[in-house]
Each structure stands twice: as C-alpha cells, then as structure tokens.
One Martini backbone bead per residue (centre of mass of N, CA, C, O) as a GRO file, in nm:
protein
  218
    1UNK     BB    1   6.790   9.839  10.216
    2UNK     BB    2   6.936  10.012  10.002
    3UNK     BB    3   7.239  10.167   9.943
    4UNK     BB    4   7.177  10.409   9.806
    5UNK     BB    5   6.987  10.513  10.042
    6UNK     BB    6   7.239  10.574  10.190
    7UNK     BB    7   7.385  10.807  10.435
    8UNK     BB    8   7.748  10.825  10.373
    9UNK     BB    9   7.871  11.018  10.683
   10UNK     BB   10   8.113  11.137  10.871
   11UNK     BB   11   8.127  11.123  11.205
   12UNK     BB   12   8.168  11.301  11.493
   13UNK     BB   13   8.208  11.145  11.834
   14UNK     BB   14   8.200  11.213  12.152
   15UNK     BB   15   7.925  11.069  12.283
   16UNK     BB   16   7.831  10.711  12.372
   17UNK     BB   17   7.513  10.544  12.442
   18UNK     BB   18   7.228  10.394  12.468
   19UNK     BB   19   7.049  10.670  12.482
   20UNK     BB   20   7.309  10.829  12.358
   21UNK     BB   21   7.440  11.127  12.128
   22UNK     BB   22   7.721  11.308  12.056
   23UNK     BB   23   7.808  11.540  11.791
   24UNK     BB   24   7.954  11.671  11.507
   25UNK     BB   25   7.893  11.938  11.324
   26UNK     BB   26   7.894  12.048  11.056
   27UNK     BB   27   7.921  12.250  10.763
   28UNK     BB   28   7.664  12.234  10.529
   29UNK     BB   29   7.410  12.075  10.705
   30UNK     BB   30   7.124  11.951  10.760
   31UNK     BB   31   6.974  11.808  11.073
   32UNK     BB   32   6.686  11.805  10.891
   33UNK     BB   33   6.431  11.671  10.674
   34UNK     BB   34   6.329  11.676  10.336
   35UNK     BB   35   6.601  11.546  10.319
   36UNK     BB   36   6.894  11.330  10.237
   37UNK     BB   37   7.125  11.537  10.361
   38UNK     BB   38   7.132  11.451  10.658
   39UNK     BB   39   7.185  11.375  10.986
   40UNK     BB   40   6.983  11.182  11.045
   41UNK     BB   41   7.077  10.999  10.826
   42UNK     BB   42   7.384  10.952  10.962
   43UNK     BB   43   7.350  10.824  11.235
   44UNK     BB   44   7.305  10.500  11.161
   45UNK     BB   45   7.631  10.486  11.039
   46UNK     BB   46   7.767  10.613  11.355
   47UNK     BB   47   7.596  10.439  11.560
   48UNK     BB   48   7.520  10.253  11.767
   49UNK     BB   49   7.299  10.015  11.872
   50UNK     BB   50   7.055   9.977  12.064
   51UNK     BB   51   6.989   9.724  12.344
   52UNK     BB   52   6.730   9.839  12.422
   53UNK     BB   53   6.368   9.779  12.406
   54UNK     BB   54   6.344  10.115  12.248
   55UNK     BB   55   6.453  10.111  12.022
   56UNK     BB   56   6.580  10.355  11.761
   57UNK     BB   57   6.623  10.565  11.570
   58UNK     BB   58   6.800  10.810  11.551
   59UNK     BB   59   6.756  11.145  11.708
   60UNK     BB   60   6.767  11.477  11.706
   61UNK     BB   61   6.667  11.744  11.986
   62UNK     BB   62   6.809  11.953  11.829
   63UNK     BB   63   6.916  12.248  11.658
   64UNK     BB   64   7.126  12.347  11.367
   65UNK     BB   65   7.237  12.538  11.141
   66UNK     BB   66   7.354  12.499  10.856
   67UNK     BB   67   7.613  12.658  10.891
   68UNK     BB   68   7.635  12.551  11.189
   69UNK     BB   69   7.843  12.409  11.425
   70UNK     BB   70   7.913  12.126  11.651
   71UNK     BB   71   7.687  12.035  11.916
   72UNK     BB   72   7.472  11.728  11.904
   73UNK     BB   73   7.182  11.600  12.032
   74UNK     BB   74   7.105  11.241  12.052
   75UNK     BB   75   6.857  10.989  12.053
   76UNK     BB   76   6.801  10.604  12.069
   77UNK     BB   77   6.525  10.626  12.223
   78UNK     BB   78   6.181  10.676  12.255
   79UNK     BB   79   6.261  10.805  12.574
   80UNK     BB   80   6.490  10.969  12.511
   81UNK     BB   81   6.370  11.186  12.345
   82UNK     BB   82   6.152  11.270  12.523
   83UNK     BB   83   6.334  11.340  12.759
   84UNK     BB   84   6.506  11.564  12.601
   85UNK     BB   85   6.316  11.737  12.508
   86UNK     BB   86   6.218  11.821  12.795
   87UNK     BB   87   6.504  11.959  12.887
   88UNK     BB   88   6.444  12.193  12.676
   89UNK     BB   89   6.190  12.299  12.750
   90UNK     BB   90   6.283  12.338  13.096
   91UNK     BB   91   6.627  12.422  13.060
   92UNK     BB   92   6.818  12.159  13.156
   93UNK     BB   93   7.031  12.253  12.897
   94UNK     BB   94   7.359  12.418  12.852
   95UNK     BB   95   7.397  12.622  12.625
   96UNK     BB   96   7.690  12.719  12.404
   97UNK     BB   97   7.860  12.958  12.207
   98UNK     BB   98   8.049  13.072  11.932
   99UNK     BB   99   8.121  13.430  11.790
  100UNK     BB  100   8.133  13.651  11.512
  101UNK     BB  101   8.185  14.005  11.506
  102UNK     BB  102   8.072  14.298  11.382
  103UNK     BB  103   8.215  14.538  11.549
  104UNK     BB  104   8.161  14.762  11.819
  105UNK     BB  105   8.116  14.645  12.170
  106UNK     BB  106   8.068  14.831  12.449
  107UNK     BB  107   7.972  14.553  12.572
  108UNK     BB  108   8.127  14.284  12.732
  109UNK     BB  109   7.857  14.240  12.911
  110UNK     BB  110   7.516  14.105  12.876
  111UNK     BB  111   7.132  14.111  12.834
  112UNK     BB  112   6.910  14.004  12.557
  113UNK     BB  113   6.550  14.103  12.532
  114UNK     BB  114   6.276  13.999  12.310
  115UNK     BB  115   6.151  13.977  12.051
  116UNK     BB  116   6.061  13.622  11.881
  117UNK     BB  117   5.770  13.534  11.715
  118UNK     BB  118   5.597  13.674  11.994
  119UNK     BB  119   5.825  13.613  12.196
  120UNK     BB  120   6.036  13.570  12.433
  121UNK     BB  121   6.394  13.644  12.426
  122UNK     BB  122   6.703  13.512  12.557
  123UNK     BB  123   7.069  13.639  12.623
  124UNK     BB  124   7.427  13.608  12.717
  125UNK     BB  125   7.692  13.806  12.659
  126UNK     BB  126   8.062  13.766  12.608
  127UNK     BB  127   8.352  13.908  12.570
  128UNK     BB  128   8.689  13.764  12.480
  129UNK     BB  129   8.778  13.902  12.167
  130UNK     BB  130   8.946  14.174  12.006
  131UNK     BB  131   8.990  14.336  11.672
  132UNK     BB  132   9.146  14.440  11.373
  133UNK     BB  133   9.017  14.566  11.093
  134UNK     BB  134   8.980  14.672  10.785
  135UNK     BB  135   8.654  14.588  10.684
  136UNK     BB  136   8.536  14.592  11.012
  137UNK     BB  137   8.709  14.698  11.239
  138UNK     BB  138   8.569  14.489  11.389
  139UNK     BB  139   8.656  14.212  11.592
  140UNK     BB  140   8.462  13.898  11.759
  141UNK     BB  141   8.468  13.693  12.056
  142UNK     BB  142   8.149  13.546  12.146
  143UNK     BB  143   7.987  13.406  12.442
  144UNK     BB  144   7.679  13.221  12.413
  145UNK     BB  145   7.367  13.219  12.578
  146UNK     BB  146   7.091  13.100  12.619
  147UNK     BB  147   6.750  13.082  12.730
  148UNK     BB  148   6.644  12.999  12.482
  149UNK     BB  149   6.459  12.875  12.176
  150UNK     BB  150   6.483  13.051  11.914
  151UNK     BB  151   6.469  13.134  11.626
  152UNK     BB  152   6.780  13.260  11.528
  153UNK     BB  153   6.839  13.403  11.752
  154UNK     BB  154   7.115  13.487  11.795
  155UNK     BB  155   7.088  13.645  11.519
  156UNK     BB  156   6.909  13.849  11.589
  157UNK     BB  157   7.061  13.991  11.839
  158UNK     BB  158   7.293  14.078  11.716
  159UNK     BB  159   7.167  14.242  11.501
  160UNK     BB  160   7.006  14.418  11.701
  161UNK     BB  161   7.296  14.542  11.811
  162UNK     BB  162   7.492  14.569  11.558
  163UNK     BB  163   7.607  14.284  11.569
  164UNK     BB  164   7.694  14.081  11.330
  165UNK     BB  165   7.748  13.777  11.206
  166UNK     BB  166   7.987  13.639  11.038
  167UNK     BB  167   7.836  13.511  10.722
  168UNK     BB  168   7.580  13.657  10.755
  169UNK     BB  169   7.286  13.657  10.506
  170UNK     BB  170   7.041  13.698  10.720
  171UNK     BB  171   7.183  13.970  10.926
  172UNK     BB  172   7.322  14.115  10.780
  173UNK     BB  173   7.533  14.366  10.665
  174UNK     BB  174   7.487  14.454  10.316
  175UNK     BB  175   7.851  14.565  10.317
  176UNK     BB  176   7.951  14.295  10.520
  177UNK     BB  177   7.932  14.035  10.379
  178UNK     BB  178   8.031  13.729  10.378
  179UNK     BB  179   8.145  13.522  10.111
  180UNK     BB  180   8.200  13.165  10.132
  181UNK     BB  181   8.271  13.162  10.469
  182UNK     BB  182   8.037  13.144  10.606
  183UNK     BB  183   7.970  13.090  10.954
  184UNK     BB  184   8.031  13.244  11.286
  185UNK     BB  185   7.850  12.957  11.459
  186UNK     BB  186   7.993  12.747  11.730
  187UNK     BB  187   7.866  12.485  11.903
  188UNK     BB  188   8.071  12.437  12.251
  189UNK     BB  189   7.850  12.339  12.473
  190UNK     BB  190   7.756  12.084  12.696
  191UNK     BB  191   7.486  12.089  12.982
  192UNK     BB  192   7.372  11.772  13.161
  193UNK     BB  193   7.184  11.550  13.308
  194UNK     BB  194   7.129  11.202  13.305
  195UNK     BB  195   6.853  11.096  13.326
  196UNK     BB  196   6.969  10.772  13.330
  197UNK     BB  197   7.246  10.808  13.503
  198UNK     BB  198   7.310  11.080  13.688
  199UNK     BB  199   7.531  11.218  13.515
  200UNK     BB  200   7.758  11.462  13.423
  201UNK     BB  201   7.707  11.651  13.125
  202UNK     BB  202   8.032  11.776  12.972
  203UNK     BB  203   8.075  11.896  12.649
  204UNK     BB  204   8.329  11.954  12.392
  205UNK     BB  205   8.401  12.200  12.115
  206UNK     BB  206   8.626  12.306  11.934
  207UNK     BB  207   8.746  12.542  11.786
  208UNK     BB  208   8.753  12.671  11.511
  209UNK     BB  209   9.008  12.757  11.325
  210UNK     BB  210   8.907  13.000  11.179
  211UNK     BB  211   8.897  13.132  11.463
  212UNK     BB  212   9.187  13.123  11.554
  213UNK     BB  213   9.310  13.289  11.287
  214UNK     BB  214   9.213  13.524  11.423
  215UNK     BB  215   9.268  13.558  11.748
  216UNK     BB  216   9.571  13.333  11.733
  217UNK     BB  217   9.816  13.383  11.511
  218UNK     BB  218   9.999  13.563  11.678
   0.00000   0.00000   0.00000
C-alpha cells in the first residue's frame, strides 16, 4: 500500500491486548464508513498487530457520532469482533456518557422509554450538576445509561424530554443551538468482562475540559 493511502491520525489508545483495544474518539471524526479520514482507517497506525492465528485489521464494534467523544472498542481478531459484537446485542457491556442539556430538568433522575425508528429504546439518566445560564436559562450536567442502542438514541431522548443536548444541530431547538462548539456528548465509561480473558474491564475517559469549564471553573 503506498504511504499516501494511509490515514496517520494519532489516537490516544486506553488499553490494548491480542484481541481488543479501546481508544479516545475525538470530535468531528467519523468512525467508519465510506470515507477516507475515519476512526477505522487510523486503527491500523495506532495498535499493534495481534499475534494470534485469525489477527485481521482492527475494527470499531459500535458507533458514537460524528460529533461525539469518548470510548470506543475495537476487535484485533476475526473472533473478537464477532465476539464484541454478540455482547452488545446482548447487553453485556455497560455503556455511560455525559451529556450537556438545555432547560430546567424537573427530575433528577428518570428512565425515558419511547419508540424510535419503531423500536422500543431505553434510557437512564440522572442530573449531576446545574447552573445558570444567561442565553439557556440551566445548563445542566447529566450522566446517561443506554439500555439500548438505537440510534442517536440519547439524543433523541434528551430532545423529546424538552432538554435537548447543546450544540445538537438536529435535534436541538431552533433559537437555542449552539453554533461552531460542537456538540456536548461524552462517552464516559465502558464495564464489560473480557471474552477471552475473563478479567472485569471498566475503562474511563475524563471529561472534556469544556465540560469542566461549564460546571467546575468557578
């Protein structure tokens, strides 16, 4: 492969074995798809080969948005992908995010359930900190749970309680988006155990300093 086909993208890799690795997504990237410049191409630049019989490129086993930061887990192996994906089918791995909403939120924590995309989908959440805002009245600072994983699940969610996440452009309302600062959605943790190794994996990426800056500057 000549060297201008490869997309050198430097990730931060969290942990990484034979059969798995977890990285930080940044934001405006997407993680797969018909495009050059995605999470899947720079996979191959940032971890090491598996060792094992059925090694292949890496590759993500589940999505977060263009916008979205955080954790992702990626397969090393033929076996692991296939494996990794079978556990988010099942529910087996423990997916959390922070999120930034607009409004006051009335309840501190709830479980939303609604239909989307004629699925059933579920979520947790629970308010962690607000403040006052001058242009959105409460910002607030909330951990969610998925229990499911339709998509823009979360945000579609937030948007139908009426607290929409900010720098949502699709989901957000209409005199309140926030333009140019991204979007405020954080995969925060991942907990499931390892397929192949039997140990408990619970994985954490810090808050993003912009988060930080809302609810902790003062």
């Amino acid at each position: 492969m000549s060297s201008h086909k490869k997309f050198n993208f430097k990730l931060n890799v969290i942990f990484e074995d034979d059969y798995l690795a977890v990285i930080h997504k940044p934001a405006g990237i997407l993680v797969s798809g018909n495009h050059f410049k995605t999470i899947a191409n720079a996979l191959i630049q940032n971890l090491e080969p598996s060792s094992l019989p059925d090694a292949t490129k890496p590759q993500p086993v589940h999505r977060l948005d263009y916008a979205t930061t955080g954790i992702l887990l990626t397969g090393k192996t033929s076996t692991s992908i296939r494996t990794l994906n079978k556990l988010f089918e099942t529910k087996q791995i423990r997916k959390t995010y922070f999120a930034v909403t607009i409004g006051n939120m009335p309840n501190t924590e709830d479980i939303i359930t609604s239909s989307i995309d004629g699925k059933s989908a579920t979520s947790q959440y629970k308010v962690i900190k607000t403040v006052s805002s001058p242009r959105f009245a409460k910002l607030n600072l909330v951990k969610l749970e998925p229990q499911t994983g339709r998509r823009h699940q979360l945000r579609i969610h937030l948007s139908q309680l009426g607290n929409p996440i900010l720098g949502d452009k699709d989901y957000g309302i209409k005199d309140l988006i926030l333009h140019g600062k991204g979007m405020y959605l954080h995969a925060c943790a991942l907990e499931f155990t390892h397929p192949f190794t039997k140990e408990n994996i619970n994985l954490k990426s810090e808050l993003p300093k912009r988060f930080e800056k809302i609810f902790y500057s003062n």
